[in-house]
C-alpha positions in Angstrom: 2.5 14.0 -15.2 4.7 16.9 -14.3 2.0 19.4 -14.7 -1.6 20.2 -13.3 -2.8 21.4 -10.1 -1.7 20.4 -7.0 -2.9 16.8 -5.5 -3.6 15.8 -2.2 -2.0 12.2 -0.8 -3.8 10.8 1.9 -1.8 8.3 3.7 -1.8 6.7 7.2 -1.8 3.3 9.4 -4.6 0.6 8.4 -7.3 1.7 10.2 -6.8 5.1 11.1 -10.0 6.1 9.3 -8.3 7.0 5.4 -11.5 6.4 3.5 -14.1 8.1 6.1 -12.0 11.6 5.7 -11.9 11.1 1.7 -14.9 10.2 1.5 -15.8 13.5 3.7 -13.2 15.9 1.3 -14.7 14.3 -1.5 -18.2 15.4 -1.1 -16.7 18.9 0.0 -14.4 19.8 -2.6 -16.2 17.7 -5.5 -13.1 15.0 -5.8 -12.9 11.3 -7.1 -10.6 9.1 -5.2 -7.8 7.0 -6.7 -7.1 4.0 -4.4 -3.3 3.7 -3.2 -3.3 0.1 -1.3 -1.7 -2.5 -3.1 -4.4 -5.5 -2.2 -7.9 -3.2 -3.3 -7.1 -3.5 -6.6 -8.7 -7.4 -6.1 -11.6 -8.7 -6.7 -13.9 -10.9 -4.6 -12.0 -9.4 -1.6 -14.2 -6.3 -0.7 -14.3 -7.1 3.4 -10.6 -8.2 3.8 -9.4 -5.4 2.4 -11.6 -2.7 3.5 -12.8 -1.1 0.1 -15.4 1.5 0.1 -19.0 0.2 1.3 -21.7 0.6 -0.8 -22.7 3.7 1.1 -19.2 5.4 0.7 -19.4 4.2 -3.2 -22.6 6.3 -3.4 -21.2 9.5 -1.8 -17.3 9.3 -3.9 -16.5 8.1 -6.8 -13.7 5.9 -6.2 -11.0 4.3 -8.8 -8.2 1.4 -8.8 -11.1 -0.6 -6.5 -11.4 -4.4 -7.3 -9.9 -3.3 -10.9 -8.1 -7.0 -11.2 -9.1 -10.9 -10.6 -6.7 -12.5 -7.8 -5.8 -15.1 -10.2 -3.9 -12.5 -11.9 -0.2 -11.4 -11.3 0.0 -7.4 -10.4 2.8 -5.0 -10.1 3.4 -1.4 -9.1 3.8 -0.4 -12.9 0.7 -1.9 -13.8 -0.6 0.2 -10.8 1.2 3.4 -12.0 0.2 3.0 -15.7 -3.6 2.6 -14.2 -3.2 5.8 -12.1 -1.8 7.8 -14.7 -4.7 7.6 -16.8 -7.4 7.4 -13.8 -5.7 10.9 -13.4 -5.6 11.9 -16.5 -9.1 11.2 -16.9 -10.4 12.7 -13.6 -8.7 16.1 -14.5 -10.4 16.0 -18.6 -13.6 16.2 -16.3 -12.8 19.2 -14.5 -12.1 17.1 -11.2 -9.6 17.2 -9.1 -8.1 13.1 -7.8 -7.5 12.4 -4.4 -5.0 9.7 -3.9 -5.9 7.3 -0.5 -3.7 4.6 0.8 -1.3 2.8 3.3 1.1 1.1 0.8 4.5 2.7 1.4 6.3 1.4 -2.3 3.0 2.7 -4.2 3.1 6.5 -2.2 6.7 6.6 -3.3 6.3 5.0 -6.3 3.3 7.7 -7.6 5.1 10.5 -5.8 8.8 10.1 -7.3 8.6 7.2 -9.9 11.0 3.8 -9.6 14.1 3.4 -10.2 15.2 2.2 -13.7 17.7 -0.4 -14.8 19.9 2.0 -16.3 21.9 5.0 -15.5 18.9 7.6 -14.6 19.8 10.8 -17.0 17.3 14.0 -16.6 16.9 13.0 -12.6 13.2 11.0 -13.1 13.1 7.7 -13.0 10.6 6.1 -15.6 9.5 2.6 -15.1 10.0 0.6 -12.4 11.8 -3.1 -12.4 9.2 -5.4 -12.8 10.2 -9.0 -10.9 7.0 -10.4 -10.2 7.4 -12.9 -12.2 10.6 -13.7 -12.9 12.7 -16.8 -12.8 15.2 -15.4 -10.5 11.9 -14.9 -8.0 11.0 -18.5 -8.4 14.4 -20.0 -7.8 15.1 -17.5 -4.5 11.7 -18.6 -3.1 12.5 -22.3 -3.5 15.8 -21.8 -1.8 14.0 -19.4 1.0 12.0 -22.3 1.9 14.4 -24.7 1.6 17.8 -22.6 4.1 15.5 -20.1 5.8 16.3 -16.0 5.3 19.4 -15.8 7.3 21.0 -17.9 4.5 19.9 -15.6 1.9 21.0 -12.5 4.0 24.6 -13.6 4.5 24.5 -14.3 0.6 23.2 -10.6 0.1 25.9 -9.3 2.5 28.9 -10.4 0.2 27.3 -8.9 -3.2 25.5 -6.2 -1.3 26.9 -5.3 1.8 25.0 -1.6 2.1 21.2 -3.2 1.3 22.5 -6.6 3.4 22.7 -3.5 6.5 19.6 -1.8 5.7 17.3 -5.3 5.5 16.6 -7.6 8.8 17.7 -10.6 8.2 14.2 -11.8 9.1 12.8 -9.5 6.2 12.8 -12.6 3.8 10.7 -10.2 1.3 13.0 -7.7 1.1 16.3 -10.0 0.6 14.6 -12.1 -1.8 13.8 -9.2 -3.9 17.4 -7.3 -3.1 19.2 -10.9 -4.6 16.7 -10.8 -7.1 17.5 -7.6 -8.6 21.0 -7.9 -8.4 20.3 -11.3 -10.6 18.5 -9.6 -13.0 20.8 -6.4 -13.5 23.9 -7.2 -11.7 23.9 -4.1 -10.0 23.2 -3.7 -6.3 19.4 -2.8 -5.3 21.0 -0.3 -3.2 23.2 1.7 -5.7 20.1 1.8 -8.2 17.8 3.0 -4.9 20.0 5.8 -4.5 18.4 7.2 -7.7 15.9 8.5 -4.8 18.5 10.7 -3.3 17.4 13.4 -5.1 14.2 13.0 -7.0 11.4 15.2 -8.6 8.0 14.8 -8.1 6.2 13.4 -10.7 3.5 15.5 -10.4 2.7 18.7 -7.8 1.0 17.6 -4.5 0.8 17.6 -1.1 1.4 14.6 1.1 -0.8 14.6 4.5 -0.2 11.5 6.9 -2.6 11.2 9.3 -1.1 8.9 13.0 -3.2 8.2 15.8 -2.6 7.5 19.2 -1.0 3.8 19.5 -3.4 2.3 22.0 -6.5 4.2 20.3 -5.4 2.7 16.8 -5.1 -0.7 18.3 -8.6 -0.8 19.7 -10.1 1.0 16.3 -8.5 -2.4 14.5 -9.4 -4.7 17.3 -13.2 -3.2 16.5 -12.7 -3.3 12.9 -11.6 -6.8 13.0 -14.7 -8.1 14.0 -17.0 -6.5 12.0 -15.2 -7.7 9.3 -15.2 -11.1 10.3 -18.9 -11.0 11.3 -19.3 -9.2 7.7 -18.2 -12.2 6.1 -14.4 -12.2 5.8 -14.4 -15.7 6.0 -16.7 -16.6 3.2 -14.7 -14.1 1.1 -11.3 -15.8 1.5 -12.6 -19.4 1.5 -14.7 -18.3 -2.0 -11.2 -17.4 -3.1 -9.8 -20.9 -2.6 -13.2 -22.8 -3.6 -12.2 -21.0 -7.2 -8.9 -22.6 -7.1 -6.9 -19.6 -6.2 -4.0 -21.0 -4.0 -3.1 -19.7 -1.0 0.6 -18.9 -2.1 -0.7 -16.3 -4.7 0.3 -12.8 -3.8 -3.7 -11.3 -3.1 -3.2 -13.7 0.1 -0.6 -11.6 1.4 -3.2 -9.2 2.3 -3.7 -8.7 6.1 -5.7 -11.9 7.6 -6.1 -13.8 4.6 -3.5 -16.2 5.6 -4.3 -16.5 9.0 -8.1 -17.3 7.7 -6.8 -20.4 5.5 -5.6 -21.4 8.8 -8.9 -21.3 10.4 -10.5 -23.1 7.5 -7.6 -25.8 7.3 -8.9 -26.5 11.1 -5.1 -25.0 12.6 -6.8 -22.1 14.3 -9.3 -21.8 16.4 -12.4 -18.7 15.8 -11.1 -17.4 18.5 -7.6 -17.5 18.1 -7.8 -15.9 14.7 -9.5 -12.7 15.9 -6.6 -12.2 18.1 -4.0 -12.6 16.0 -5.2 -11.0 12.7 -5.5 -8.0 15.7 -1.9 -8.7 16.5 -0.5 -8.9 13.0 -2.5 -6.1 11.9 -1.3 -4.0 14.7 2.4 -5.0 13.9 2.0 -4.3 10.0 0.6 -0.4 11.0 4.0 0.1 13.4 5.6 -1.2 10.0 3.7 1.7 8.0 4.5 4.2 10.3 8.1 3.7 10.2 8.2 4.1 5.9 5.9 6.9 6.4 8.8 8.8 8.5 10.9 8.1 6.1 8.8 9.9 3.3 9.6 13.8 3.3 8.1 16.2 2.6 4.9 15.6 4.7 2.4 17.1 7.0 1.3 15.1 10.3 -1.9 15.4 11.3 -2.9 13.5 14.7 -6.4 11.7 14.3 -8.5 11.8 17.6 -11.1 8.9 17.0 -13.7 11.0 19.9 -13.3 14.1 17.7 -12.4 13.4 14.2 -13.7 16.7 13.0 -11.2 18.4 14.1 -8.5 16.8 12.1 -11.2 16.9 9.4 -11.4 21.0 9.2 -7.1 20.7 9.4 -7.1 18.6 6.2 -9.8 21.1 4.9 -8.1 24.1 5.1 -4.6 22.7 3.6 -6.9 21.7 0.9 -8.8 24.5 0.6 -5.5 26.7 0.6 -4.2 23.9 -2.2 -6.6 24.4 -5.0 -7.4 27.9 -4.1 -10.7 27.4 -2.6 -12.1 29.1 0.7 -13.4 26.8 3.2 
């Protein structure tokens, strides 16, 4: 994917209003949209995790969109290999993809590839290392539960002392998968992440990350929140469960899922949900933010929810300038 015309990456906090300006560049510039957030690729979980209303389905043509059952195990390759030929397709047709999403490790991921258990040799990383499933996963998660992250952090300081200083010890994702790696390879995550020192793009494009105003974001997800849940989000997750999908499988990660099962196990109050799926969700976008700074190059567009046209004609003209169009 080294070659073709440039691509637009729309990227941003949850909630910042992604999918309205896609949908909007989509309709102008004759686009299809290739989903980058790591929970729409589920189905049965439309409201929960925002996918494109049947309105913005009949305006854009959208892909990777409720592509997989949430029975099923999913990784980034699987995501990559699925993008790759989504693009591959688009362009056959004369169309140009635009690529929409908040999930940091799938921007980098499509942008620069993964790392790869070996040495890298030509500077590209090929395939990324797939742990979903793997034993060393199950036995770190049983021990999680069983002496807490701090136990697991002080074990990845003394056979990885530079990730051990880049991860919380509260991050009990991250370790688990840093000790994970180093199971599987015997190599520190952070010597093979270093592979991204210096990478090439695996394709030409343009990253645009759109931020908003912290108190303005807060309220769009506080108003977002409850049309969701008066939308149905509840029905959604506890369909989910009535199917005999557990709550420790990885499409209940996604925002408010968990914090629903709650609510339906009779823990949490109607009430008391709202508030905190606002809280968490407002916590997770501060989280986004901070990978997004790290992602270079980029263009930062402010979003101002009373005039949203105006960032709209910014994108535009970077676009339009992009593909060699005039506005």
């Amino acid at each position: 994917m080294t070659d073709g015309p440039p691509t637009l990456l729309l990227a941003g906090p949850t909630a910042v209003g992604k999918t309205g300006l896609a949908v909007a560049l989509a309709e102008r510039f004759g686009l299809e949209i290739i989903s980058a957030d790591s929970m729409q690729v589920y189905r049965g979980m439309e409201i929960g995790t925002a996918q494109p209303t049947p309105e913005e389905a009949a305006r854009a043509r959208f892909h990777l969109c409720g592509v997989r059952d949430p029975a099923e195990p999913f990784s980034v390759r699987e995501w990559l290999g699925l993008c790759d030929a989504a693009h591959a397709d688009i362009l056959s047709r004369g169309k140009l993809p635009l690529y929409v999403g908040g999930t940091g490790m799938y921007l980098r991921a499509l942008r620069w590839g993964m790392f790869d258990l070996d040495e890298p040799t030509s500077g590209n990383r090929q395939s990324p290392i797939d742990t979903r499933q793997s034993v060393h996963r199950t036995q770190l998660e049983a021990e999680l539960a069983s002496i807490g992250p701090q136990a697991l952090h002080e074990r990845l300081a003394q056979v990885d002392p530079d990730a051990a200083r880049r991860i919380s010890p509260s991050d009990a994702v991250r370790i688990v998968r840093a000790l994970e790696v180093h199971a599987m390879t015997g190599r520190p995550i952070s010597r093979l992440q270093d592979q991204w020192e210096s990478p090439r793009p695996r394709f030409p494009h343009v990253l645009i990350a759109l931020v908003a105003e912290r108190g303005a974001l807060r309220e769009r997800i506080a108003r977002r929140t409850d049309e969701m849940l008066a939308a149905g989000w509840i029905d959604e997750a506890r369909a989910l469960l009535e199917r005999g999908i557990p709550p420790t499988r990885h499409c209940f990660k996604a925002l408010g899922y968990r914090e629903i099962v709650e609510h339906l196990d009779g823990r949490l109050g109607l009430d008391r949900l709202r508030d905190l799926i606002v809280t968490r969700t407002g916590q997770f976008s501060k989280r986004q933010m901070i990978w997004l700074r790290r992602e270079r190059p980029a263009l930062w567009i402010e979003i101002d929810f009373a005039d949203p046209g105006r960032a709209f004609g910014r994108v535009e003209n970077i676009l339009a300038k992009m593909i060699g169009r005039s506005v």
